[in-house]
TORPA-4810 file (N, C-alpha, C, O; in nm, 3 decimals):
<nodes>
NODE_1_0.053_0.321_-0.332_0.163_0.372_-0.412_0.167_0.523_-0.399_0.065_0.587_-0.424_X
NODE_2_0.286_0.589_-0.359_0.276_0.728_-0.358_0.330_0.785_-0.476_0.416_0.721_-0.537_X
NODE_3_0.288_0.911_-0.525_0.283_0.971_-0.653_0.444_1.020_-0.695_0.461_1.055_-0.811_X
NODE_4_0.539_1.023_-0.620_0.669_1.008_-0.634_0.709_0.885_-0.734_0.776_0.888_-0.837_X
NODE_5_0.626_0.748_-0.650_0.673_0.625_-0.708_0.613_0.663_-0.868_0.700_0.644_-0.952_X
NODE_6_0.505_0.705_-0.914_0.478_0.705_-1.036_0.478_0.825_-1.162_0.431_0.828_-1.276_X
NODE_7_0.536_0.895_-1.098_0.658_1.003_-1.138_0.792_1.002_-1.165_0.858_1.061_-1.250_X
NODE_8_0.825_0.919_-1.072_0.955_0.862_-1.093_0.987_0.737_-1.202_1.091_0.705_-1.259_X
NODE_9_0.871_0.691_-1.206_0.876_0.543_-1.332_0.852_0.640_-1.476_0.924_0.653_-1.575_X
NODE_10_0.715_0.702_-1.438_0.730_0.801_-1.574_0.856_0.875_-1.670_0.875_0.886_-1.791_X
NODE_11_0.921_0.916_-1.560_1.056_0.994_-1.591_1.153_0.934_-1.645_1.227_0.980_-1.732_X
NODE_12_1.160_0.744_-1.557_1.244_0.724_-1.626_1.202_0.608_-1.751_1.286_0.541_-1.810_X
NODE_13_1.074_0.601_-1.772_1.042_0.534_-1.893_1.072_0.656_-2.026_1.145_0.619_-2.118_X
NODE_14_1.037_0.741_-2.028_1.060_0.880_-2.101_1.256_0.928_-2.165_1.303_0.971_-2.271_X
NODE_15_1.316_0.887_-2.025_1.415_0.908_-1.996_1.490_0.778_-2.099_1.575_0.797_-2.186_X
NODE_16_1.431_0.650_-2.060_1.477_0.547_-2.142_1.478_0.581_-2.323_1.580_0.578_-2.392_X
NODE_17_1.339_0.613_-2.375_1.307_0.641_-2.495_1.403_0.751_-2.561_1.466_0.728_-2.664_X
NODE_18_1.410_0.870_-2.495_1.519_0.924_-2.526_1.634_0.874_-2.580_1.686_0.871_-2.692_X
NODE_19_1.660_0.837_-2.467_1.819_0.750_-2.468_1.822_0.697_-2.624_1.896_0.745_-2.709_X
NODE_20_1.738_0.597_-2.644_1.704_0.517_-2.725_1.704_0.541_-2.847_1.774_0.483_-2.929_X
NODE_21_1.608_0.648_-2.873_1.604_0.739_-3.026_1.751_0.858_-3.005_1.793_0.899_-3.113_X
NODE_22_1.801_0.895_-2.922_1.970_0.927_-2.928_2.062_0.861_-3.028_2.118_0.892_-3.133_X
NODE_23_2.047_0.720_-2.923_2.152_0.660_-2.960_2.098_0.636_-3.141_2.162_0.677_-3.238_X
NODE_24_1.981_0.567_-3.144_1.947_0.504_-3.311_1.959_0.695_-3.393_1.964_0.686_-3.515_X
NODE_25_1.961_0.775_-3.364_1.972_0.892_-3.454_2.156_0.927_-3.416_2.207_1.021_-3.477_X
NODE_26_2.214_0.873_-3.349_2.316_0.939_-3.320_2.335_1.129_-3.272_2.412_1.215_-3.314_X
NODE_27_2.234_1.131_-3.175_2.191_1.247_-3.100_2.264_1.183_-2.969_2.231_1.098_-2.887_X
NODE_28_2.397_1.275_-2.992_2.451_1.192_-2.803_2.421_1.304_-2.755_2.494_1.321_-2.657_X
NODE_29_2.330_1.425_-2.775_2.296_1.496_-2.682_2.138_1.457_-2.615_2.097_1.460_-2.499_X
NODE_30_2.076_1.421_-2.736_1.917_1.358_-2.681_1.988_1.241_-2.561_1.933_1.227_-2.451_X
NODE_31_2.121_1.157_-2.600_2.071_1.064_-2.541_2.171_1.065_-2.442_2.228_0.957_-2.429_X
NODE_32_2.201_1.137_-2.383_2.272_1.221_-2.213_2.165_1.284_-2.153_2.169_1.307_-2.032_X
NODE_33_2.020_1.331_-2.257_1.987_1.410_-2.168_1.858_1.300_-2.131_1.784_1.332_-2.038_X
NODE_34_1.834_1.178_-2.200_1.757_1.028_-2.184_1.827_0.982_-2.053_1.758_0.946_-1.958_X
NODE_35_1.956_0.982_-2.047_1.975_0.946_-1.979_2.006_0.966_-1.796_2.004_0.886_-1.702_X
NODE_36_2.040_1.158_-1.808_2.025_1.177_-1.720_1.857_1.194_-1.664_1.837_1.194_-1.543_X
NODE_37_1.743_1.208_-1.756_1.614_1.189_-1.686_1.564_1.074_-1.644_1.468_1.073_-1.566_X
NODE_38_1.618_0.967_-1.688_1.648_0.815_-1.657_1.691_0.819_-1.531_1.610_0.768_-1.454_X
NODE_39_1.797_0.863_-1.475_1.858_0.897_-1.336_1.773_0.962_-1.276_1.769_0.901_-1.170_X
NODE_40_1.689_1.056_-1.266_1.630_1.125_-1.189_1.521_1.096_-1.183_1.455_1.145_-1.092_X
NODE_41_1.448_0.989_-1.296_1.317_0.893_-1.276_1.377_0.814_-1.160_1.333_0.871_-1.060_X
NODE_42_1.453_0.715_-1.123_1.482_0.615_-1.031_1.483_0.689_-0.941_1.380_0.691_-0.873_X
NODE_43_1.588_0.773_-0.905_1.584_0.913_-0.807_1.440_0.884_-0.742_1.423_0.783_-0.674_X
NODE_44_1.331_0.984_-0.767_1.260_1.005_-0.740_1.146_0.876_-0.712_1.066_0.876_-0.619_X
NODE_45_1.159_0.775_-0.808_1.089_0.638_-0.772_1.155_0.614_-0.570_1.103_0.616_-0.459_X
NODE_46_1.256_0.600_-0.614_1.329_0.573_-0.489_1.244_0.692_-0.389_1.150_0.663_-0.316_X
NODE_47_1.279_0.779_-0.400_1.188_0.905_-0.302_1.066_0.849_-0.254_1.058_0.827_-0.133_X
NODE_48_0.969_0.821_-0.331_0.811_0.802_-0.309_0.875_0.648_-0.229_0.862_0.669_-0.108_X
NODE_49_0.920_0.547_-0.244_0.941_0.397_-0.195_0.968_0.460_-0.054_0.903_0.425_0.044_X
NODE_50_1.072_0.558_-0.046_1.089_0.584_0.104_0.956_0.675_0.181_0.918_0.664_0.298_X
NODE_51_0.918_0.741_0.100_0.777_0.803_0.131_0.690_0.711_0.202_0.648_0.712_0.317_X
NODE_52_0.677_0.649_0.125_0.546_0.514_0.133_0.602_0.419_0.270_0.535_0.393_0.371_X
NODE_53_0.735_0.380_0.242_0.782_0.274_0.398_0.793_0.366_0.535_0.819_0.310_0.641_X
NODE_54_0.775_0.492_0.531_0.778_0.607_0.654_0.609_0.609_0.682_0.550_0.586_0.787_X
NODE_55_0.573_0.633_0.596_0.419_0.649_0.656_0.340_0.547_0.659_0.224_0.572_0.692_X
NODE_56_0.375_0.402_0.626_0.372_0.288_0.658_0.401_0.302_0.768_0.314_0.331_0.850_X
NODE_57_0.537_0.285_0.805_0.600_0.280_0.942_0.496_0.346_0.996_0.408_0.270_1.038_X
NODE_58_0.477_0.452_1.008_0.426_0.572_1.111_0.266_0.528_1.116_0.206_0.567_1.216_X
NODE_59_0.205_0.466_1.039_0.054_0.435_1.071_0.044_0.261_1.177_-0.051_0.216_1.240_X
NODE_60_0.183_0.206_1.155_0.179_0.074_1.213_0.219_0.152_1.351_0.129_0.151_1.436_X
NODE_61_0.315_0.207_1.381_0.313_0.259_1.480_0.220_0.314_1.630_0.212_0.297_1.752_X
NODE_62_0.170_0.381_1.531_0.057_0.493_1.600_-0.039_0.356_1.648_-0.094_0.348_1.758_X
NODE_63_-0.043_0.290_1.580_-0.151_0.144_1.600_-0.115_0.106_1.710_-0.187_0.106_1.810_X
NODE_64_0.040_0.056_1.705_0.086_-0.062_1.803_0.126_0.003_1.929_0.157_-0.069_2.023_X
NODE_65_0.131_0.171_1.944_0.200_0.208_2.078_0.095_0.360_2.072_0.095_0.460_2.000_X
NODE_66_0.034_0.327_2.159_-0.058_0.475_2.231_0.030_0.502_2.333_0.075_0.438_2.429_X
NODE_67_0.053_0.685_2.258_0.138_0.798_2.409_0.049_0.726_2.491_-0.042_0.647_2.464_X
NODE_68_0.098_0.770_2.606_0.071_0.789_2.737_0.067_0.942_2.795_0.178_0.994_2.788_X
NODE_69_-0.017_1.013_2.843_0.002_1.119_2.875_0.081_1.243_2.785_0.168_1.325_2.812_X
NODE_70_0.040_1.226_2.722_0.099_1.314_2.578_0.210_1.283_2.564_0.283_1.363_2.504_X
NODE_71_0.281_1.125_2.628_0.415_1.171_2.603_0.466_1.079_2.457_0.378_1.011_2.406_X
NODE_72_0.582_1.077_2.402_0.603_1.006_2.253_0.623_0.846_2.310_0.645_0.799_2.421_X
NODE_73_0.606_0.795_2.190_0.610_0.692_2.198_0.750_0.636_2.242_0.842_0.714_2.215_X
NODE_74_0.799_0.485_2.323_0.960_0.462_2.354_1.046_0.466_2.230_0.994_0.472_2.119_X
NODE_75_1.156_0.462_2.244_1.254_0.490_2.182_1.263_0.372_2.087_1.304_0.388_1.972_X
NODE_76_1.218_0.227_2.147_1.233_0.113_2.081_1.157_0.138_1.962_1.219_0.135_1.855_X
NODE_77_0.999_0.167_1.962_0.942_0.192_1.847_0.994_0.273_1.699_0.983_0.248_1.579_X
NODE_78_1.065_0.399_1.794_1.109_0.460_1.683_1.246_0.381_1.592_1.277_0.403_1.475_X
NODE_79_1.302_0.297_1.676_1.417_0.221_1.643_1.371_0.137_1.552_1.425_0.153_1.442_X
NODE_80_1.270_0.032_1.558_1.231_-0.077_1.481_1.187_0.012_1.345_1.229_-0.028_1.236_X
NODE_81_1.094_0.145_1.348_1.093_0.214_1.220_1.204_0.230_1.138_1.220_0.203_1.018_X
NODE_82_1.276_0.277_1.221_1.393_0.267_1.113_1.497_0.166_1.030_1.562_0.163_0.925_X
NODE_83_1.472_0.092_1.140_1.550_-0.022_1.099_1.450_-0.070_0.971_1.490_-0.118_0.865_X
NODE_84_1.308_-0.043_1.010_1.251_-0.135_0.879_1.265_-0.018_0.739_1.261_-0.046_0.619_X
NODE_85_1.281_0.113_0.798_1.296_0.171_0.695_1.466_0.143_0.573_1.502_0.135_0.455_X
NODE_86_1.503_0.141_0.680_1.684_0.107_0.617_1.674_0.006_0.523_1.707_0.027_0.406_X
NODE_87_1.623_-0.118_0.567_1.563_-0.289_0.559_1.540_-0.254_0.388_1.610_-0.300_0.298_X
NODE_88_1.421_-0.159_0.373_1.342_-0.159_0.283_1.417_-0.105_0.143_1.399_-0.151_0.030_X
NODE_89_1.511_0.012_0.185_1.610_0.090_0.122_1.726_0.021_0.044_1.784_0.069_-0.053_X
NODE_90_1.750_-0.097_0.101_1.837_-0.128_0.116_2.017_-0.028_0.131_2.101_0.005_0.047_X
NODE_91_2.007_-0.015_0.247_2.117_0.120_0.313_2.226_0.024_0.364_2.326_0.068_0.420_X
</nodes>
């Protein structure tokens, strides 16, 4: 789990509570501002998920295809990364 992903849940569990004691106090400013940290918890959850499926990708990689002569790996490899990265995103 990368520390995005649990920064981002933090934010928006925090973000939720807000909201929450807003709305039950009738604070529609607490609970815009619950809610936009709510948005920027997922935000950032989302960040670390793509974090984590890239350097996933990139350690399966490095595994399954040794350069050759210093040169990068084929083009296919980098293709299937992405595609699994997209996959994962749902993009």
């Amino acid at each position: 789990m990368h520390k995005d992903q649990i920064k981002g849940a933090a934010k928006d569990a925090v973000g939720s509570v807000k909201k929450i004691v807003g709305r039950a106090t009738g604070d529609s400013r607490m609970e815009v501002e619950g809610m936009a940290e709510q948005a920027e918890g997922k935000v950032q959850r989302a960040v670390g998920d793509v974090k984590e499926t890239v350097g996933d990708a990139l350690k399966h990689q490095r595994l399954a295809s040794t350069p050759q002569r210093g040169r990068a790996p084929a083009r296919s490899a980098a293709f299937s990364m992405l595609t699994s990265i997209f996959q994962h995103c749902n993009f």
